[in-house]
N, C-alpha and C positions, 0 to 999 in steps of 0.2 A: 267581315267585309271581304267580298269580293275586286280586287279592281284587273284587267286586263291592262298590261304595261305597256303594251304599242300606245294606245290610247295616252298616254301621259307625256311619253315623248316632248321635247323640247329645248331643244339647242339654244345657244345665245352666240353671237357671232365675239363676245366679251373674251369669255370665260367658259371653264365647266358649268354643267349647271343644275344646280340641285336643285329635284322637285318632289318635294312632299305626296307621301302616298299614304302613310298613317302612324298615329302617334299617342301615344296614352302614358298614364304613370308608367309605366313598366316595358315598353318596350317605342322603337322606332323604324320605319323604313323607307326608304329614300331611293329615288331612281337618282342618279347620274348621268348626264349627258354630256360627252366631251367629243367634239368634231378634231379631227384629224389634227396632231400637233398641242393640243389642247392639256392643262395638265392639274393636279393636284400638288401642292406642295407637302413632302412627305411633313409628319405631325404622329402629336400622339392623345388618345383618350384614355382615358378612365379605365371604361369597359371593353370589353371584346364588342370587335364588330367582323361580321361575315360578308364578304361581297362576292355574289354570283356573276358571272358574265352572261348578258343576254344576246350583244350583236355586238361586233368588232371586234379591233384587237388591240393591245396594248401591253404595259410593261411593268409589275409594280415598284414601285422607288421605294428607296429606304431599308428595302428589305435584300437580303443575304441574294446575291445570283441575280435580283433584282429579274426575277421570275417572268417567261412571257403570261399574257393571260390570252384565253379564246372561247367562245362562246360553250360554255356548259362547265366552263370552269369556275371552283368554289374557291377562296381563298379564305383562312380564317386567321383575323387578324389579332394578336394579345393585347390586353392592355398594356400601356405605358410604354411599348415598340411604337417606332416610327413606321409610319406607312404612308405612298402617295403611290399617285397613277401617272402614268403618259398613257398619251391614245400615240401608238405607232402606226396604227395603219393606217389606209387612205378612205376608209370610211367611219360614220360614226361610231365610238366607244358608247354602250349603254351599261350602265351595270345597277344591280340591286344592292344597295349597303343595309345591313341590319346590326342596330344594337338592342341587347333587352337587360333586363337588371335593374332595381331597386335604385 
């Protein structure tokens, strides 16, 4: 599966907003869209998951330093650590989240 991510794009004026971009027994990926202020509440999974930054900027929560992110940056997240996002900046936060495993 090919998808180009601009194309998926889609904020919600709510909340973050998770949109499906593909998903099978074994693995997951997920765009995120969080507009300015916008946030995740830090959580925890299972599996490792990895989020890439595509555009914006933001902070991740829950984690040590509570680290900035910015675009091209990789974070990789353990299982059973908490993890969540702000978007800090003044424009959209987008990022890619992926989990794979069994």
């Amino acid at each position: 599966m090919i998808v180009d991510y601009k194309t998926k794009i889609d904020y919600s004026d709510e909340k973050a907003n998770k949109v499906a971009i593909s998903e099978s027994a074994l693995s997951r990926t997920t765009l995120w869209c969080l507009k300015p202020g916008q946030h995740i509440h830090p959580h925890v999974h299972a599996g490792d998951h990895i989020w890439i930054v595509l555009e914006g900027e933001g902070r991740l929560l829950g984690v040590a330093g509570e680290p900035e992110l910015s675009p091209g940056i990789t974070a990789t997240l353990p299982s059973g650590e908490p993890h969540g996002v702000v978007n800090s900046g003044s424009v959209g936060l987008v990022f890619l989240s992926i989990s794979a495993g069994a």
